[in-house]
mmJSON file of the N, C-alpha and C atoms, coordinates in Angstrom:
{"data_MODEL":{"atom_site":{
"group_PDB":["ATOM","ATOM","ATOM","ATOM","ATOM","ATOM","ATOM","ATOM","ATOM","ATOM","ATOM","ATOM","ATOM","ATOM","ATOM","ATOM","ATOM","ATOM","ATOM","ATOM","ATOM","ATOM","ATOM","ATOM","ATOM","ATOM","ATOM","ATOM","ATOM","ATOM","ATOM","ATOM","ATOM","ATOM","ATOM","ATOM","ATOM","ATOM","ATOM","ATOM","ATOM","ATOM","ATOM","ATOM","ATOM","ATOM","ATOM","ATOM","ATOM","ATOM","ATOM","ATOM","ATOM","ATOM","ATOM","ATOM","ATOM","ATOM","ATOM","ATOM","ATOM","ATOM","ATOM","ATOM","ATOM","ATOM","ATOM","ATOM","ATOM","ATOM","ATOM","ATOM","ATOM","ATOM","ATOM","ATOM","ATOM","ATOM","ATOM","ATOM","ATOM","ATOM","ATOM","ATOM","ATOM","ATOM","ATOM","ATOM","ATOM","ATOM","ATOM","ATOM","ATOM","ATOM","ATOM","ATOM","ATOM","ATOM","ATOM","ATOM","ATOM","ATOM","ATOM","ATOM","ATOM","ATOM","ATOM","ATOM","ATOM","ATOM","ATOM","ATOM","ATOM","ATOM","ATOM","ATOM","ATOM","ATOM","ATOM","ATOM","ATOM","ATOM","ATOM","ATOM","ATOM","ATOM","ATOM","ATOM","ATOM","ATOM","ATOM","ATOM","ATOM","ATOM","ATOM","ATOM","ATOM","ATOM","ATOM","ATOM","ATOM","ATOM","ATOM","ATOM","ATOM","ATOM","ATOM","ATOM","ATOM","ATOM","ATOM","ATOM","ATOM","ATOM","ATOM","ATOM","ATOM","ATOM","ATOM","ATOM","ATOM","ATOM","ATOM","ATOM","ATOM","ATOM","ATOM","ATOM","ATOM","ATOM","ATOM","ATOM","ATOM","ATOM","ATOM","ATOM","ATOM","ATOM","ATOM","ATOM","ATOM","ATOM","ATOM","ATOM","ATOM","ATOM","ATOM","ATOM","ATOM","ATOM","ATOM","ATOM","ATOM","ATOM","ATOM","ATOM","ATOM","ATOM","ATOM","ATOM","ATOM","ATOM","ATOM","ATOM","ATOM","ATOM","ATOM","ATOM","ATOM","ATOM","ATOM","ATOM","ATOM","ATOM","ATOM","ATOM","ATOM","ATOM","ATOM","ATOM","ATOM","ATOM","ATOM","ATOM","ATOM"],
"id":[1,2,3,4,5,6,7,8,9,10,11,12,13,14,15,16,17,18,19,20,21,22,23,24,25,26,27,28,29,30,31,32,33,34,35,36,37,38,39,40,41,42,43,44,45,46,47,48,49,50,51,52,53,54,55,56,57,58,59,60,61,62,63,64,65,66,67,68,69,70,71,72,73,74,75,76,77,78,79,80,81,82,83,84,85,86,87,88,89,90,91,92,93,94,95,96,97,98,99,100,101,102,103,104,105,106,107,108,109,110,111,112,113,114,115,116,117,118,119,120,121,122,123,124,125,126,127,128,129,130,131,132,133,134,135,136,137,138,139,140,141,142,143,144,145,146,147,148,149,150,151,152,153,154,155,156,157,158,159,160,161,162,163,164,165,166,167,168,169,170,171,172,173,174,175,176,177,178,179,180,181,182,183,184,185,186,187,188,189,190,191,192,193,194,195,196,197,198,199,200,201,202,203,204,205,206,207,208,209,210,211,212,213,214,215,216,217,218,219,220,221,222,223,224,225],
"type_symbol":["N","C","C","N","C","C","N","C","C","N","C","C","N","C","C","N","C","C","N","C","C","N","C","C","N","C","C","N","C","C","N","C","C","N","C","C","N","C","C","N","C","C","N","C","C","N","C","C","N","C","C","N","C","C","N","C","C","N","C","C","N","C","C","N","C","C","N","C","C","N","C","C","N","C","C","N","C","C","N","C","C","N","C","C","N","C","C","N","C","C","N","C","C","N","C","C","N","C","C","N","C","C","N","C","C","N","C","C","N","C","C","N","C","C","N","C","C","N","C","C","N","C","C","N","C","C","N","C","C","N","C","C","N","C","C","N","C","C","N","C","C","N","C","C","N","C","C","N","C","C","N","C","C","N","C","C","N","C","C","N","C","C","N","C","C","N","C","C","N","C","C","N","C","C","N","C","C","N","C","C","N","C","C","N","C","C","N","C","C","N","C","C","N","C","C","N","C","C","N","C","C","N","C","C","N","C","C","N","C","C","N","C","C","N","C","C","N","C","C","N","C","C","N","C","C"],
"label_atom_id":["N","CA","C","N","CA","C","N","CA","C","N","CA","C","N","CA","C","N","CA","C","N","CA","C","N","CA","C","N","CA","C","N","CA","C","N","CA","C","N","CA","C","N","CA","C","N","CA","C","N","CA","C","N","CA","C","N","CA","C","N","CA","C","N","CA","C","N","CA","C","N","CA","C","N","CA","C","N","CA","C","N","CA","C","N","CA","C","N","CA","C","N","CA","C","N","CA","C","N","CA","C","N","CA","C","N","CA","C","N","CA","C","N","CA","C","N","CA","C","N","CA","C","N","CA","C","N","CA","C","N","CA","C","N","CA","C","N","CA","C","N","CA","C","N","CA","C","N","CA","C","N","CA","C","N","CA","C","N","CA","C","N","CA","C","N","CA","C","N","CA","C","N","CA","C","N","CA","C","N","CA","C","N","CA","C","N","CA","C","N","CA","C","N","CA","C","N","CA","C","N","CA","C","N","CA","C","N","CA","C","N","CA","C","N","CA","C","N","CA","C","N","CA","C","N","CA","C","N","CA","C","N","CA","C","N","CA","C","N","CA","C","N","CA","C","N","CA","C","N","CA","C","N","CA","C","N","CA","C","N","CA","C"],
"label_alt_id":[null,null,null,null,null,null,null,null,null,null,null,null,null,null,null,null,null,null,null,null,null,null,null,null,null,null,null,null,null,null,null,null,null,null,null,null,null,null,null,null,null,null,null,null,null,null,null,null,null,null,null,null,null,null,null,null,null,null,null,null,null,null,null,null,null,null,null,null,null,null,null,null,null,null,null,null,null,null,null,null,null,null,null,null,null,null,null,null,null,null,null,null,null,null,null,null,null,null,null,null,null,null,null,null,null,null,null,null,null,null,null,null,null,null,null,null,null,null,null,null,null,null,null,null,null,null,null,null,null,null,null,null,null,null,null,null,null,null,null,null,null,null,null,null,null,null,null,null,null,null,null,null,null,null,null,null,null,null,null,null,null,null,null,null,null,null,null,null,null,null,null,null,null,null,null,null,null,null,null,null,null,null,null,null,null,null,null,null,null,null,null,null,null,null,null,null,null,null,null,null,null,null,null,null,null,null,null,null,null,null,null,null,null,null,null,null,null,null,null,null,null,null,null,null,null],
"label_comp_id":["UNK","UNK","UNK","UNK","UNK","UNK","UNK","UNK","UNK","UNK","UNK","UNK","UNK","UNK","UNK","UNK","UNK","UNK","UNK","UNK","UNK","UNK","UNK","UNK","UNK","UNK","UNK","UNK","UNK","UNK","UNK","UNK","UNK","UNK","UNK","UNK","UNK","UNK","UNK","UNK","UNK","UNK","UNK","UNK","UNK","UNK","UNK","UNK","UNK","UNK","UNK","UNK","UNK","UNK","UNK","UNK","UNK","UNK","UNK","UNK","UNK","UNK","UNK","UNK","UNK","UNK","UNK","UNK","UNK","UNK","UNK","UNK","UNK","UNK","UNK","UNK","UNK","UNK","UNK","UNK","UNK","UNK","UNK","UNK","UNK","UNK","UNK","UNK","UNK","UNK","UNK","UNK","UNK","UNK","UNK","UNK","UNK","UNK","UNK","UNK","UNK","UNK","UNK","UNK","UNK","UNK","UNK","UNK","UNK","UNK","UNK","UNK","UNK","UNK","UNK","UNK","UNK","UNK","UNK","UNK","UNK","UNK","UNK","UNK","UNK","UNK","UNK","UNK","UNK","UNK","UNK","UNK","UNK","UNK","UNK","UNK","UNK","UNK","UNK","UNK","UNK","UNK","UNK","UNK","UNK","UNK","UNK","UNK","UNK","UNK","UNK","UNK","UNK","UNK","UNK","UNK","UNK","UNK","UNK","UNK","UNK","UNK","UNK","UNK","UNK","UNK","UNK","UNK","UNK","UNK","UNK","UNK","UNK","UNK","UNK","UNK","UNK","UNK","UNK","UNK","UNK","UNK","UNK","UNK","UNK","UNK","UNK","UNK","UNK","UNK","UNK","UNK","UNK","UNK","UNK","UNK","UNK","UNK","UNK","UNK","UNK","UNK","UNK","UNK","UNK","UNK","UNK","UNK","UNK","UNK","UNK","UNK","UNK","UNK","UNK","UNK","UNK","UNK","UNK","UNK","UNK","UNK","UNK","UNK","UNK"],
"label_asym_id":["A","A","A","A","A","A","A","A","A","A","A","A","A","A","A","A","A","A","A","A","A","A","A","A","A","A","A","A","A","A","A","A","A","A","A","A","A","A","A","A","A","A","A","A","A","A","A","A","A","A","A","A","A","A","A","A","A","A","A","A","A","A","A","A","A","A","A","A","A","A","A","A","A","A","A","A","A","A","A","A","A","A","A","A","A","A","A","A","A","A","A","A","A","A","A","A","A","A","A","A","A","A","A","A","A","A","A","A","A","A","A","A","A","A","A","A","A","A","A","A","A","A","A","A","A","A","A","A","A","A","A","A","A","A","A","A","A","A","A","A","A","A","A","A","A","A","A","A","A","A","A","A","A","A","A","A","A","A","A","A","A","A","A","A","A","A","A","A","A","A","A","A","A","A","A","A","A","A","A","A","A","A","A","A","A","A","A","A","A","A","A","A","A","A","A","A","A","A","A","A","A","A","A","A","A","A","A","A","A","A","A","A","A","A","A","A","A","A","A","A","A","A","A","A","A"],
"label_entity_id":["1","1","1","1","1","1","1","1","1","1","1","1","1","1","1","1","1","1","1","1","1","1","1","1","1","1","1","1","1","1","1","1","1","1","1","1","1","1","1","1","1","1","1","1","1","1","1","1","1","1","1","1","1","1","1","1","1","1","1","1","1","1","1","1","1","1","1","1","1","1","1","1","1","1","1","1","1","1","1","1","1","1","1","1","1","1","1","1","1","1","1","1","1","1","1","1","1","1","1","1","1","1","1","1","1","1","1","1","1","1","1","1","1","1","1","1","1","1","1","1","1","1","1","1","1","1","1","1","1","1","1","1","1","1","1","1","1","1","1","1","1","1","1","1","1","1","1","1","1","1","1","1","1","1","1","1","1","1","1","1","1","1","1","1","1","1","1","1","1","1","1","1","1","1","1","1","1","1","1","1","1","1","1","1","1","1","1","1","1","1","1","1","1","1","1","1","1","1","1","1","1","1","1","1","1","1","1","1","1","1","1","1","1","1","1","1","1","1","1","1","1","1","1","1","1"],
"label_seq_id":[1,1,1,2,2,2,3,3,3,4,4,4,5,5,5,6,6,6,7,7,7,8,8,8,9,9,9,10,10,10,11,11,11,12,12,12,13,13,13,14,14,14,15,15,15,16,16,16,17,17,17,18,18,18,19,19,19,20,20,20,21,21,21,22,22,22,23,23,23,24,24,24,25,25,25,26,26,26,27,27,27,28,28,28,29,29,29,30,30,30,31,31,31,32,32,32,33,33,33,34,34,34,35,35,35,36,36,36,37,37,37,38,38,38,39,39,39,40,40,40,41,41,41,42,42,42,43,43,43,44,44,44,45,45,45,46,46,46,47,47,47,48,48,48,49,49,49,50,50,50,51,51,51,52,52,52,53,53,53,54,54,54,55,55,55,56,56,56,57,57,57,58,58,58,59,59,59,60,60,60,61,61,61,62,62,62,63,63,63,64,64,64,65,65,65,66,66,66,67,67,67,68,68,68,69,69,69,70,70,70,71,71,71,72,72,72,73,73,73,74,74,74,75,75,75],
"pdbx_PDB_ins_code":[null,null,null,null,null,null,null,null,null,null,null,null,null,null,null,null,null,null,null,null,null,null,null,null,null,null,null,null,null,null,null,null,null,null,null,null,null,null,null,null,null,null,null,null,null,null,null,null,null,null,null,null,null,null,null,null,null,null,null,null,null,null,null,null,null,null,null,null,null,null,null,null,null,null,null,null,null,null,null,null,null,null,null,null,null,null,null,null,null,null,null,null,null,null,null,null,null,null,null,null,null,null,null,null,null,null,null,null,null,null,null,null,null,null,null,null,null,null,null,null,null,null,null,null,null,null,null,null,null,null,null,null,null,null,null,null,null,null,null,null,null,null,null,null,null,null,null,null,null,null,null,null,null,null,null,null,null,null,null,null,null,null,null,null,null,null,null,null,null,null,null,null,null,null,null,null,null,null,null,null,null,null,null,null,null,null,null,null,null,null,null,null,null,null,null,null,null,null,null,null,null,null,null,null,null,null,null,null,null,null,null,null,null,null,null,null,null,null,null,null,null,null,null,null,null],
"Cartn_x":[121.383,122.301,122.253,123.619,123.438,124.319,123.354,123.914,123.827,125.183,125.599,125.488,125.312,125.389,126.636,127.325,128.914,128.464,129.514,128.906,130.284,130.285,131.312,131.61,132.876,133.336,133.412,133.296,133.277,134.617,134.911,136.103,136.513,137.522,138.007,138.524,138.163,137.976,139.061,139.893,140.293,139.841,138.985,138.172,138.532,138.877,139.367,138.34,137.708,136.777,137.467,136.987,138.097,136.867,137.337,136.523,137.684,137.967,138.95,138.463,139.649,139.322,139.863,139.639,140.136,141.379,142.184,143.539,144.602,143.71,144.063,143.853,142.896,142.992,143.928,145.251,146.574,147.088,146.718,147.904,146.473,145.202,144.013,144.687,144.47,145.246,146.338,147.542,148.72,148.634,147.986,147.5,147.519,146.268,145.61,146.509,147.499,148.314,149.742,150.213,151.22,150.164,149.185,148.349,148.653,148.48,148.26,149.672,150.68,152.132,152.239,151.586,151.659,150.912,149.78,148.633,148.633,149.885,149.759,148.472,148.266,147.432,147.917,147.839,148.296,147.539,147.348,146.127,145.927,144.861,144.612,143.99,144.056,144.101,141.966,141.784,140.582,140.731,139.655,140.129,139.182,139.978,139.926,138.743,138.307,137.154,136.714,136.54,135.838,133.814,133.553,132.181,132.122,131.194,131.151,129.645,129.658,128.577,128.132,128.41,127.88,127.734,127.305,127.964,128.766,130.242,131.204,130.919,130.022,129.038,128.292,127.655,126.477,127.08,128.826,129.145,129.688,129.655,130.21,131.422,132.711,134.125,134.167,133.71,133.904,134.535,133.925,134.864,134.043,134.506,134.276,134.323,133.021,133.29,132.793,133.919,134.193,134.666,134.922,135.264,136.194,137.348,138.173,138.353,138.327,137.84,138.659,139.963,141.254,140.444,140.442,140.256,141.948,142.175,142.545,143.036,144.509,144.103,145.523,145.79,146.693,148.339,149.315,150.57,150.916],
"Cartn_y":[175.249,174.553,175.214,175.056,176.073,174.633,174.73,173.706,174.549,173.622,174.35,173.08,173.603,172.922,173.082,171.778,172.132,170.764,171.124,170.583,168.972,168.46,167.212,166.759,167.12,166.995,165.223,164.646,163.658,163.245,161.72,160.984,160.177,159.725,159.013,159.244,159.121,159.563,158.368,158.752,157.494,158.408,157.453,157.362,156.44,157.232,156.624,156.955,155.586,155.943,156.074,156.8,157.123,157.262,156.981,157.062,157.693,159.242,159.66,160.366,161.145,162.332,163.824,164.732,165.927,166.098,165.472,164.985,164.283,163.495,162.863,163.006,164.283,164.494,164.396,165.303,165.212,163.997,162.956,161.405,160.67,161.183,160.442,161.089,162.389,162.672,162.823,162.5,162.345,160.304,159.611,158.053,158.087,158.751,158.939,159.38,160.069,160.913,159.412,159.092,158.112,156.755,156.544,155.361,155.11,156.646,157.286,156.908,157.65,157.413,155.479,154.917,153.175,152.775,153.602,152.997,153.148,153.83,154.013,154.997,155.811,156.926,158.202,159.602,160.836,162.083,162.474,163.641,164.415,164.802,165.66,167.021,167.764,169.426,169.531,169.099,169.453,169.583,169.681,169.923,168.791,168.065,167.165,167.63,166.724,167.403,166.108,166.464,165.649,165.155,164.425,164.582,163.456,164.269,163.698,163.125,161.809,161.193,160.866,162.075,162.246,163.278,163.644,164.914,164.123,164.668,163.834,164.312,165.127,165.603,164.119,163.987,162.348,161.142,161.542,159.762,159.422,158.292,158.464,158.186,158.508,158.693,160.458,160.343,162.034,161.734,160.698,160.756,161.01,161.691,162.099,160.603,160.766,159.267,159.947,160.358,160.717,159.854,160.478,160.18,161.609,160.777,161.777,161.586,162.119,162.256,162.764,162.098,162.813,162.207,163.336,163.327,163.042,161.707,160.963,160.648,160.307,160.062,159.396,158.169,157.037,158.283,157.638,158.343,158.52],
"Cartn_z":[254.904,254.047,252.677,252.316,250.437,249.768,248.842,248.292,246.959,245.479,244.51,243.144,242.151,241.445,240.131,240.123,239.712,238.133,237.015,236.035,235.785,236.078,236.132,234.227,234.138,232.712,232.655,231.322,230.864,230.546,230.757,230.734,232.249,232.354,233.619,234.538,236.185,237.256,237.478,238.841,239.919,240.445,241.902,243.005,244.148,244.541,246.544,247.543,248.13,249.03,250.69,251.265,252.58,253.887,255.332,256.245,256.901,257.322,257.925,259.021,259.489,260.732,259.831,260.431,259.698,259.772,260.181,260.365,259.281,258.889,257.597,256.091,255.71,254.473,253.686,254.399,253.628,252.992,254.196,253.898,252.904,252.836,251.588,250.637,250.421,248.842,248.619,249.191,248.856,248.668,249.291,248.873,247.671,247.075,245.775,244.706,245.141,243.859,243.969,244.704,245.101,244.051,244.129,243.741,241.805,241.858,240.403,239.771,240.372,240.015,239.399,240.001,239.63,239.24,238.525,238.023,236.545,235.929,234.284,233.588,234.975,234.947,235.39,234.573,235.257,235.508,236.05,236.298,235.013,234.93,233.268,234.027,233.054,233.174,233.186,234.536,234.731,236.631,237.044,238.529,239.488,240.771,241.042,242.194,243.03,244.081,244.793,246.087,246.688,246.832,247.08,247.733,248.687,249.837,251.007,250.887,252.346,251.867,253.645,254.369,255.828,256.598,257.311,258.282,259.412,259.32,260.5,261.349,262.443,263.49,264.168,262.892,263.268,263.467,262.753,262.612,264.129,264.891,266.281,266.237,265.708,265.367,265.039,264.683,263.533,262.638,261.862,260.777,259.285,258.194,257.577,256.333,255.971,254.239,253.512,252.834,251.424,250.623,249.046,248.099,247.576,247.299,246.503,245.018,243.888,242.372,241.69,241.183,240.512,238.702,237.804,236.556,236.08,235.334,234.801,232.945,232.414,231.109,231.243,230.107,229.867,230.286,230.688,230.769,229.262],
"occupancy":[1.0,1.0,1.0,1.0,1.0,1.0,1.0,1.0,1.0,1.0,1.0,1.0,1.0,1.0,1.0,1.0,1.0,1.0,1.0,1.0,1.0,1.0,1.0,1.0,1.0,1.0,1.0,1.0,1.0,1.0,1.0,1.0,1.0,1.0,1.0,1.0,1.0,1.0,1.0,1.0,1.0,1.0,1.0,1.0,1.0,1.0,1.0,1.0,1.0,1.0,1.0,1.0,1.0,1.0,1.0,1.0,1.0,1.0,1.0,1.0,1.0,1.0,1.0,1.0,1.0,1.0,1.0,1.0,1.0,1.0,1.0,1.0,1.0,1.0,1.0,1.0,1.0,1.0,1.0,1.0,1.0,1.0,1.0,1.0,1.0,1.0,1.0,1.0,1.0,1.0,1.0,1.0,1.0,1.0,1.0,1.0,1.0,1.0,1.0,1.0,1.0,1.0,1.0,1.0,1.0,1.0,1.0,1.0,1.0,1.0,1.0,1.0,1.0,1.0,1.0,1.0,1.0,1.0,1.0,1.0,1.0,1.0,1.0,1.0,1.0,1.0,1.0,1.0,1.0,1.0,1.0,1.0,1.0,1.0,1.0,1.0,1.0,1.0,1.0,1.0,1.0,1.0,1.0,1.0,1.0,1.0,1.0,1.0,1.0,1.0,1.0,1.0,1.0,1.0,1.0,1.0,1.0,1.0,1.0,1.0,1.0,1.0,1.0,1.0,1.0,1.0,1.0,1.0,1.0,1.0,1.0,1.0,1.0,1.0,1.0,1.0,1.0,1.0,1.0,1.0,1.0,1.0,1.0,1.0,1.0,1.0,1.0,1.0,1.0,1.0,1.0,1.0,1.0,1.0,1.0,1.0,1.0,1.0,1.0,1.0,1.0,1.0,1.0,1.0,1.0,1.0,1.0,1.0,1.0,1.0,1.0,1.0,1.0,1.0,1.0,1.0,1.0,1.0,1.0,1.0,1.0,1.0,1.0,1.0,1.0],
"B_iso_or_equiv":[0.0,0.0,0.0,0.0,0.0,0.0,0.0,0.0,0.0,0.0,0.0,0.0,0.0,0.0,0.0,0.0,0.0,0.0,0.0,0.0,0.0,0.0,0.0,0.0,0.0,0.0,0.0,0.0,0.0,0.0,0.0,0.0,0.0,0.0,0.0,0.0,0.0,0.0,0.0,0.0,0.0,0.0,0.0,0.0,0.0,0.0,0.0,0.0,0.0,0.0,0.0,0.0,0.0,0.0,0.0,0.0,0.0,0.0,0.0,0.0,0.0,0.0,0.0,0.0,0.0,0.0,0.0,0.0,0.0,0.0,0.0,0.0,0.0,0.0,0.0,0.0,0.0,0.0,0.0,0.0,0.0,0.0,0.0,0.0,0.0,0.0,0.0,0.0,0.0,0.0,0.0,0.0,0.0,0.0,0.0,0.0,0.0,0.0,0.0,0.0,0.0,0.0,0.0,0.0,0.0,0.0,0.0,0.0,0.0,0.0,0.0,0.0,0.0,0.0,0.0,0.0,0.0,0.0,0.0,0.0,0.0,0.0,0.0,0.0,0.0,0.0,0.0,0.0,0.0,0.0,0.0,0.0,0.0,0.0,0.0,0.0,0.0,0.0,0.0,0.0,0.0,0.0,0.0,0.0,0.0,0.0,0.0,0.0,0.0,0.0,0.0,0.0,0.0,0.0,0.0,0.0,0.0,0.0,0.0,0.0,0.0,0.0,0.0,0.0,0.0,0.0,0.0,0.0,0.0,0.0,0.0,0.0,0.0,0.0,0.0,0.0,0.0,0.0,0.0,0.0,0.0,0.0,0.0,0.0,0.0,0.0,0.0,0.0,0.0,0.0,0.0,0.0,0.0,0.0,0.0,0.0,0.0,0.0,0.0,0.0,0.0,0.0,0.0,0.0,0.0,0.0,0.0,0.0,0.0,0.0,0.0,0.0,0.0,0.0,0.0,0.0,0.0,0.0,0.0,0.0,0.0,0.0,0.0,0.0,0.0],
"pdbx_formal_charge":[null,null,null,null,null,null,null,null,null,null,null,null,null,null,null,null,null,null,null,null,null,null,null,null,null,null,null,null,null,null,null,null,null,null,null,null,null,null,null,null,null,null,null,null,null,null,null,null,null,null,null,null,null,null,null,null,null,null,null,null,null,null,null,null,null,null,null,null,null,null,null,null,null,null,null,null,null,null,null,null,null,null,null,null,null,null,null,null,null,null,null,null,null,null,null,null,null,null,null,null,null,null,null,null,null,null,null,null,null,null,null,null,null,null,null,null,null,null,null,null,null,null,null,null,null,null,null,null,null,null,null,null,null,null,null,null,null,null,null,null,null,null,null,null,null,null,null,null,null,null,null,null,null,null,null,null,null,null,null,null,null,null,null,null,null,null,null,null,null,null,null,null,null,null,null,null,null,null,null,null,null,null,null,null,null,null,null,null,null,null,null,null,null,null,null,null,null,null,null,null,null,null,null,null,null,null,null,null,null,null,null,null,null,null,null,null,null,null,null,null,null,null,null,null,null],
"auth_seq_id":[1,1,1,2,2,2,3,3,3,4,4,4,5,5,5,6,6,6,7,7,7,8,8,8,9,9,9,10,10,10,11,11,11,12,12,12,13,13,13,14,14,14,15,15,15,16,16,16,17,17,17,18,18,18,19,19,19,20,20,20,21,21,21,22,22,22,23,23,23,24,24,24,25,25,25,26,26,26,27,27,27,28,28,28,29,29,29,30,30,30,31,31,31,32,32,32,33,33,33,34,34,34,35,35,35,36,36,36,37,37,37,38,38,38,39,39,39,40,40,40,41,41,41,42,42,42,43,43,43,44,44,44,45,45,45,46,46,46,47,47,47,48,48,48,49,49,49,50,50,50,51,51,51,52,52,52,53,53,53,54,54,54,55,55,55,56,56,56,57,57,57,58,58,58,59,59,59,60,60,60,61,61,61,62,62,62,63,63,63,64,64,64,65,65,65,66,66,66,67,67,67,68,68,68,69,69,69,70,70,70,71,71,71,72,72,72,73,73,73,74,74,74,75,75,75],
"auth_comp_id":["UNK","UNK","UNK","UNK","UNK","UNK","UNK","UNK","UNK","UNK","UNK","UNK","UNK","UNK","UNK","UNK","UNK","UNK","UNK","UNK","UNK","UNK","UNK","UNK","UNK","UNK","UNK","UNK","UNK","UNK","UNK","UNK","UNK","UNK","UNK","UNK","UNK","UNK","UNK","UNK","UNK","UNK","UNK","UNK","UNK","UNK","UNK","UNK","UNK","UNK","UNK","UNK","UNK","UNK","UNK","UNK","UNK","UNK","UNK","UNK","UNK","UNK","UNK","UNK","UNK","UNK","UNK","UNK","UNK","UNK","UNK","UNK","UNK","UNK","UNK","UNK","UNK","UNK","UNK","UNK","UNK","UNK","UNK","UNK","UNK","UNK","UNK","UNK","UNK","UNK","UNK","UNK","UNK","UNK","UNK","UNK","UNK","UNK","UNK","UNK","UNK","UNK","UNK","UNK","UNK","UNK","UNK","UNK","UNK","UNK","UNK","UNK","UNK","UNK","UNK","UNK","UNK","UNK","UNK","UNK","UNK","UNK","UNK","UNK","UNK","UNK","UNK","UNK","UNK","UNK","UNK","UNK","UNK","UNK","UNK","UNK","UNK","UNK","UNK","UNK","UNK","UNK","UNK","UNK","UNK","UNK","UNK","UNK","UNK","UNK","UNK","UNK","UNK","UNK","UNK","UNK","UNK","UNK","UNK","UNK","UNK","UNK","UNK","UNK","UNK","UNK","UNK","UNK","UNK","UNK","UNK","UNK","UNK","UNK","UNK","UNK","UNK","UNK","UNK","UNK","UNK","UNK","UNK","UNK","UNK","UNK","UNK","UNK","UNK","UNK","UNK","UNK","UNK","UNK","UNK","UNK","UNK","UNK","UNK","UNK","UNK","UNK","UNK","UNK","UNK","UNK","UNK","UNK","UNK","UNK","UNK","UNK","UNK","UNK","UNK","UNK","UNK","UNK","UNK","UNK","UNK","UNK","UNK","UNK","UNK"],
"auth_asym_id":["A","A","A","A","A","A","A","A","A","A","A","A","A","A","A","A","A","A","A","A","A","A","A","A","A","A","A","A","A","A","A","A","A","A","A","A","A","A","A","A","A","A","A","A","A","A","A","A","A","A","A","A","A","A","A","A","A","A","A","A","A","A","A","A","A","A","A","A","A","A","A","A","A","A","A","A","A","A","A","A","A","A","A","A","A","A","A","A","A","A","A","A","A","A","A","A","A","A","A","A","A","A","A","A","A","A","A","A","A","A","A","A","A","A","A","A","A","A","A","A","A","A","A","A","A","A","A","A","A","A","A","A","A","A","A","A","A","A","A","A","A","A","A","A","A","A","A","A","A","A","A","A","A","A","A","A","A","A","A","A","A","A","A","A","A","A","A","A","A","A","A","A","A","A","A","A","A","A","A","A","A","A","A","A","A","A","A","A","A","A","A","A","A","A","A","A","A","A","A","A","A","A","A","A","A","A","A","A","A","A","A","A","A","A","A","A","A","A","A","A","A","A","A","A","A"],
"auth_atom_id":["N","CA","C","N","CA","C","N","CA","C","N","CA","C","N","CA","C","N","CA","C","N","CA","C","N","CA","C","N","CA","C","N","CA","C","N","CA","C","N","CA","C","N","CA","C","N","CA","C","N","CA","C","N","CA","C","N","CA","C","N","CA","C","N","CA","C","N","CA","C","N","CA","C","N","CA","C","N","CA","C","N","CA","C","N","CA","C","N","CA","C","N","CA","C","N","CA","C","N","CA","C","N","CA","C","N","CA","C","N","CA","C","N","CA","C","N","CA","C","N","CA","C","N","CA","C","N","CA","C","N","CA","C","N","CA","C","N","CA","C","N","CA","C","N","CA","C","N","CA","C","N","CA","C","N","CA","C","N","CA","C","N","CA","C","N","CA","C","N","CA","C","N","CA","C","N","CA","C","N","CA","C","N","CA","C","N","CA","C","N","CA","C","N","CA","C","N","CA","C","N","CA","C","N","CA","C","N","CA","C","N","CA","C","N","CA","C","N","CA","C","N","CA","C","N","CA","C","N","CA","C","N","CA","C","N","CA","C","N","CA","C","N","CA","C","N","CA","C","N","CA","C","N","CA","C","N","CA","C","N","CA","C"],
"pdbx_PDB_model_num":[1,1,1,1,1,1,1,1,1,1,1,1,1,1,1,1,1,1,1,1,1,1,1,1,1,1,1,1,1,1,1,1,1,1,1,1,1,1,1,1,1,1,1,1,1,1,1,1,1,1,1,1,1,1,1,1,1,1,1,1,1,1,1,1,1,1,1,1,1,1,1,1,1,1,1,1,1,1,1,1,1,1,1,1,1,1,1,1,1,1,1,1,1,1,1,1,1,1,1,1,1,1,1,1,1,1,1,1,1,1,1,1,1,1,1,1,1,1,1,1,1,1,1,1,1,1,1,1,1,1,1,1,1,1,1,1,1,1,1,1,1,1,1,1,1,1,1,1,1,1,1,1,1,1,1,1,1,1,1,1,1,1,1,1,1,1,1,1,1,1,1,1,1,1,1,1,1,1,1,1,1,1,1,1,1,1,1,1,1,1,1,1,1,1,1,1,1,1,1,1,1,1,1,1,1,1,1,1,1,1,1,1,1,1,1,1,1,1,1,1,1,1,1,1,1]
}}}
């Protein structure tokens, strides 16, 4: 396993927690950006990222629980 260390900028996140298949990433972050559009929130010029919190191997679905992490600021 390689794991990396990434430096997370300060300010406000929307966070969507998701239990999917690899199938559905598309329709989680297109959710998330559709969510945003009605939330009086708009993406800011930093870059958005997931983190996962399984190996979808172990889960007995295969499904992947993540979190998706759109950096955020007032419209």
């Amino acid at each position: 396993m390689s794991l990396r260390k990434s430096h997370i900028g300060e300010g406000k996140y929307a966070v969507g927690y998701f239990e999917i298949n690899l199938s559905e990433f598309e329709k989680a972050w297109n959710t998330m950006y559709s969510w945003l559009s009605e939330s009086g929130y708009q993406p800011r010029e930093a870059s958005p990222y997931e983190i996962y919190h399984n190996d979808y191997k172990q889960h007995p679905e295969e499904k992947f629980i993540m979190e998706i992490c759109i950096p955020v600021k007032p419209l």
